[in-house]
C-alpha positions as CSV (number, residue, x, y, z in Angstrom):
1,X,19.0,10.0,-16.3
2,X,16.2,7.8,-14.8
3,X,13.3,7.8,-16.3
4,X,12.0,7.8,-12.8
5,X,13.5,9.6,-10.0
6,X,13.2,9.0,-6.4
7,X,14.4,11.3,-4.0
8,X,13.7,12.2,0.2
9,X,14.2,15.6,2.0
10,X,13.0,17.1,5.1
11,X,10.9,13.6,5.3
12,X,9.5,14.1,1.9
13,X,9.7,11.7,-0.6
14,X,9.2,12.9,-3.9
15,X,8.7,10.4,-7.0
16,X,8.9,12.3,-10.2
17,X,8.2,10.5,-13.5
18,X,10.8,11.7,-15.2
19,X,10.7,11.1,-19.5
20,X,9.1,14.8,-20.4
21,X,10.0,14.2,-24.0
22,X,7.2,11.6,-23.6
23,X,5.0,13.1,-21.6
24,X,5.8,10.9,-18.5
25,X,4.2,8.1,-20.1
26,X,5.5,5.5,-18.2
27,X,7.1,1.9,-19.4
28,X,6.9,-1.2,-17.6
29,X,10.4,-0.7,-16.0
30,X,8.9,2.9,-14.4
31,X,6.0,0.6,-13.2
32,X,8.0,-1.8,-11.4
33,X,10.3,1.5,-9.9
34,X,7.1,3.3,-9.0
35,X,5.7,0.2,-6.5
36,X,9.6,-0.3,-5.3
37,X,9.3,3.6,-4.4
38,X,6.4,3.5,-2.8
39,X,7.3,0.0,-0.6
40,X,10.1,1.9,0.2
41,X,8.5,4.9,1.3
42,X,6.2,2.9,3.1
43,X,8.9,1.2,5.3
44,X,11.0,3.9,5.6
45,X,11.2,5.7,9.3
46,X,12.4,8.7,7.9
47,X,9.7,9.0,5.3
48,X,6.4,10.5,6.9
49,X,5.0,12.1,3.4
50,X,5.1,11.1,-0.3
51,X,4.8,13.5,-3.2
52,X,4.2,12.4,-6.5
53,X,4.3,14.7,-9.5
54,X,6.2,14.5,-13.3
55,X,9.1,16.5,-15.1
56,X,8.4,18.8,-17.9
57,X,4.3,19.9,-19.0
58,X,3.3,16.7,-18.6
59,X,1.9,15.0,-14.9
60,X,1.9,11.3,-16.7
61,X,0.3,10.6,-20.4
62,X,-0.3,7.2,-19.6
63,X,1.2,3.8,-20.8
64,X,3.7,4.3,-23.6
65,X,1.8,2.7,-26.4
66,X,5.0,2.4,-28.5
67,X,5.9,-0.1,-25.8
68,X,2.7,-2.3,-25.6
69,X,1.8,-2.4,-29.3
70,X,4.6,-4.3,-31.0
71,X,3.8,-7.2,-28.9
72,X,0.9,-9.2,-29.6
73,X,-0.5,-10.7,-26.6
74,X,-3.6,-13.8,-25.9
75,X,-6.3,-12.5,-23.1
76,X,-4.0,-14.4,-20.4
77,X,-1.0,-12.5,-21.0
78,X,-3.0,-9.4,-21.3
79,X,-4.5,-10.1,-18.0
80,X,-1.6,-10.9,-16.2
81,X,0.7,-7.7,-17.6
82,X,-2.0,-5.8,-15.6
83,X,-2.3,-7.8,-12.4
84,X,1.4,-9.1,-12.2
85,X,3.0,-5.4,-13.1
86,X,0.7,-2.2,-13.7
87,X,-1.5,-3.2,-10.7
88,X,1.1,-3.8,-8.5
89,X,1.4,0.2,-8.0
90,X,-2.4,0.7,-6.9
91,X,-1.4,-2.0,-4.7
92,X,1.2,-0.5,-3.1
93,X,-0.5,2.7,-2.8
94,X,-3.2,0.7,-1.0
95,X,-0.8,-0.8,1.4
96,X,0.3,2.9,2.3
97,X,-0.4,4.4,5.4
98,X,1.2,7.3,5.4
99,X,-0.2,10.7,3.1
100,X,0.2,10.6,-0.6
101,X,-0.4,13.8,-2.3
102,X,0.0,14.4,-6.1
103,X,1.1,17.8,-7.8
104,X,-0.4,17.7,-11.3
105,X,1.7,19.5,-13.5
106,X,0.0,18.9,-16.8
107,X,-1.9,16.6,-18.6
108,X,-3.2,13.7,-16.9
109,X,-4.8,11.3,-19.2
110,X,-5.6,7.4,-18.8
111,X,-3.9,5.4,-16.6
112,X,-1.6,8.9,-15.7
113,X,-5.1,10.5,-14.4
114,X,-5.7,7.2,-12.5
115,X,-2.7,7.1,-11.0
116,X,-3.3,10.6,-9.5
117,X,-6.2,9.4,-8.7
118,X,-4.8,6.6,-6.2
119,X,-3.2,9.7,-4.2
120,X,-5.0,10.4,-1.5
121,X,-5.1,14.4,-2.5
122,X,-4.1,15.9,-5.6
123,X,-3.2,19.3,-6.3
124,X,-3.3,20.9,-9.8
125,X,-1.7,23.1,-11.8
126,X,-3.8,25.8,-13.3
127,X,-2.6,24.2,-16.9
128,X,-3.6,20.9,-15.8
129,X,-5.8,18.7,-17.7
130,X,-7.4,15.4,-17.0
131,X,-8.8,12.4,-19.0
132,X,-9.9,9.0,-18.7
133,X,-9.3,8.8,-22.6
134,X,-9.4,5.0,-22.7
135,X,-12.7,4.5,-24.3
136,X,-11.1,6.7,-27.2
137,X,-9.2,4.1,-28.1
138,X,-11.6,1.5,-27.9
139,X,-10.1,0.0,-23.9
140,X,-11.6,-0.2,-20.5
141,X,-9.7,1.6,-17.5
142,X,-7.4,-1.1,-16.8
143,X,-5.4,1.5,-13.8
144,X,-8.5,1.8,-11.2
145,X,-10.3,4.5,-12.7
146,X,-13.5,2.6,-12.9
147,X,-13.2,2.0,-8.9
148,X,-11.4,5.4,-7.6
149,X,-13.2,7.7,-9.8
150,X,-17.1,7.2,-8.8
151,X,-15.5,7.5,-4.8
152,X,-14.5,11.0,-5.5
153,X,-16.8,12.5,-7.7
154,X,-19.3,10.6,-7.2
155,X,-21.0,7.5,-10.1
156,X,-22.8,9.8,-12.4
157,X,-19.5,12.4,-12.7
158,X,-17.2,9.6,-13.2
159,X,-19.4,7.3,-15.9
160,X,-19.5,10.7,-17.4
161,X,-15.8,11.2,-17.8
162,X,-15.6,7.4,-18.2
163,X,-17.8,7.1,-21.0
164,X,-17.0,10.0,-23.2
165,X,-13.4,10.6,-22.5
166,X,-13.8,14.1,-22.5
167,X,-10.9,16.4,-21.1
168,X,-11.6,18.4,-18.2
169,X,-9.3,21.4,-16.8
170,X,-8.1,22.3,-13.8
171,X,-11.3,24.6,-12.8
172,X,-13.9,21.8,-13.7
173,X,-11.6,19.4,-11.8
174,X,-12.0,21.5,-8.7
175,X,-15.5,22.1,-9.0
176,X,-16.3,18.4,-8.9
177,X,-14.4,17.9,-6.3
178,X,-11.1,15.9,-8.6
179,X,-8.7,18.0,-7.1
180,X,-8.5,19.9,-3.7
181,X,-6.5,23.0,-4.8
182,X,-5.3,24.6,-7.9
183,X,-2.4,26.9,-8.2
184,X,-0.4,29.1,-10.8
185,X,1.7,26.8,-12.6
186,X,5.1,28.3,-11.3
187,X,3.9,27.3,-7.7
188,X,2.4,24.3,-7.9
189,X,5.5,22.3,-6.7
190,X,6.0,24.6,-3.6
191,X,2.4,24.8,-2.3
192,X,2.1,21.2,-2.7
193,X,6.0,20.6,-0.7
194,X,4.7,23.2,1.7
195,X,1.6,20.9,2.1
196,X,3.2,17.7,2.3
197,X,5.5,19.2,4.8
198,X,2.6,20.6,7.1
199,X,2.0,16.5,7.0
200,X,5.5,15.7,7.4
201,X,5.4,17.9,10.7
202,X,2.4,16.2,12.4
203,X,2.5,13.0,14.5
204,X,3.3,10.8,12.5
205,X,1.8,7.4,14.5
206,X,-1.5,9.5,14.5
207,X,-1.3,11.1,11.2
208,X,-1.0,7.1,9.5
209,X,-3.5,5.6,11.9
210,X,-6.0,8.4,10.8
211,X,-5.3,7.5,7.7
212,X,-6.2,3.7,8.2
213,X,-9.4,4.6,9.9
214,X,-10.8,6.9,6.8
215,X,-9.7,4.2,4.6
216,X,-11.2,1.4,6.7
217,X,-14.5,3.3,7.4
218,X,-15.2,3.1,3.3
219,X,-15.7,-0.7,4.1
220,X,-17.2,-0.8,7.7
221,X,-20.3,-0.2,9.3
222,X,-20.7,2.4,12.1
223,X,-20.0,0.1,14.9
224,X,-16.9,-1.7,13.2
225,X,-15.7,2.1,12.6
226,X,-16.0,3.0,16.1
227,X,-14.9,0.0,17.9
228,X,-11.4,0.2,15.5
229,X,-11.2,3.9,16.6
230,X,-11.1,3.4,20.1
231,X,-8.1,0.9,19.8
232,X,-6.2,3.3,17.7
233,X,-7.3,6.1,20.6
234,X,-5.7,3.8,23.1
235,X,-2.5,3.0,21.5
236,X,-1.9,6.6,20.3
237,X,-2.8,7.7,23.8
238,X,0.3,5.8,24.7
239,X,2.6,7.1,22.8
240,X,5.8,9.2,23.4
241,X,4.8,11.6,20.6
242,X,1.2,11.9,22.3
243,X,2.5,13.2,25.3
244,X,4.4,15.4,23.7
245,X,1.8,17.0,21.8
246,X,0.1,17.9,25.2
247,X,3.6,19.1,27.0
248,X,4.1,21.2,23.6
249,X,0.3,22.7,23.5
250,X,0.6,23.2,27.3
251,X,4.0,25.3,27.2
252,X,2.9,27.2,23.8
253,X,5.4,25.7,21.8
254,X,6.2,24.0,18.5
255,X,6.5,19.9,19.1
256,X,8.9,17.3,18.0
257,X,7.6,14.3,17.2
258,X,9.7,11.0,17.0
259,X,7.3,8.5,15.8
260,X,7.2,6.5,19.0
């Protein structure tokens, strides 16, 4: 049995970490699977959705300390465990252009909650609960959380959760705008695979070029923005799936999109 499974239907790719006995914390080799999923995903044609969620009651618990605390390590080696292998999968989440949602099943604490947080929408179970939890142990977020979690709930929230460690449910993560949705825990998985295949369904050149723009837009000023738009206007405008779209709406019908 993997300890992290990787599987595509209906043009749904679905990661699931996969060690529930553990609580999906996750060891370097899941790491190094995790980015090769995502790559893949990423380059994959068939691909036009990615779902990320864990096995068991657990979304992920974080690193498996076990794993990380038999070895001693000098600040170099430290530093490059993080850059050269657990950073590698915010990296490859940034290089995605297609949507990432996450299905929180359970807890979701450290470097698990920030790599929900690298999703671009996260769905939770109505069990789910969150926590930065690295300052318990005396550790900075060394997953992102200190740059993710101030862009979605804004710098006072997330130096908040940052600072104390506190665990949050799935009704506070709502209300501060962590996650989009929260469902019943026995239908969490299908309203998030019904959501990820509303995505799946869409244009798929305009759906990841959308994408691009929001992602862009965090950096750029107005003008940038706009100017970027308008080239992504006139190349979508071109293609076969665009006129499509219009034939479809025109004739009342449900379209089919290539991806060209």
């Amino acid at each position: 049995m993997s300890a992290l499974e990787y599987r595509i239907d209906e043009s749904i790719a679905t990661i699931t970490l996969n060690r529930p006995n553990r609580m999906n914390a996750f060891t370097m080799e899941m790491v190094d699977r995790w980015a090769a999923a995502l790559r893949s995903a990423e380059r994959d044609d068939d691909v036009r959705a990615v779902l990320v969620t864990g096995s068991g009651k657990a979304f992920c618990s974080g690193v498996d300390l076990d794993e990380f605390s038999g070895e001693q390590r000098g600040p170099l080696q430290e530093k490059q465990l993080l850059t050269d292998r657990v950073h590698q999968v915010a990296l490859a989440m940034d290089e995605m252009s297609k949507p990432v949602i996450a299905a929180v099943n359970g807890v979701a604490v450290g470097a698990g909650m920030d790599m929900s947080l690298m999703c671009d929408i996260r769905f939770a179970a109505a069990s789910a609960r969150f926590s930065e939890g690295y300052i318990r142990v005396g550790l900075v977020p060394g997953d992102g959380g200190c740059y993710y979690l101030p862009r979605i709930v804004g710098t006072a929230t997330a130096l908040r959760l940052l600072w104390t460690g506190e665990f949050i449910d799935a009704a506070e993560a709502k209300r501060i705008g962590l996650v989009s949705e929260v469902y019943p825990d026995d239908e969490l998985i299908d309203r998030a695979r019904e959501f990820a295949g509303l995505l799946a369904r869409q244009a798929p050149i305009a759906v990841r070029m959308i994408k691009r723009s929001v992602r862009s837009a965090e950096r750029q000023d107005l003008r940038t923005a706009l100017d970027l738009i308008s080239s992504h206007q006139a190349v979508v405008t071109s293609t076969q799936d665009s006129k499509e779209a219009f034939t479809a709406f025109r004739e009342r019908r449900t379209p089919v999109f290539e991806g060209r």
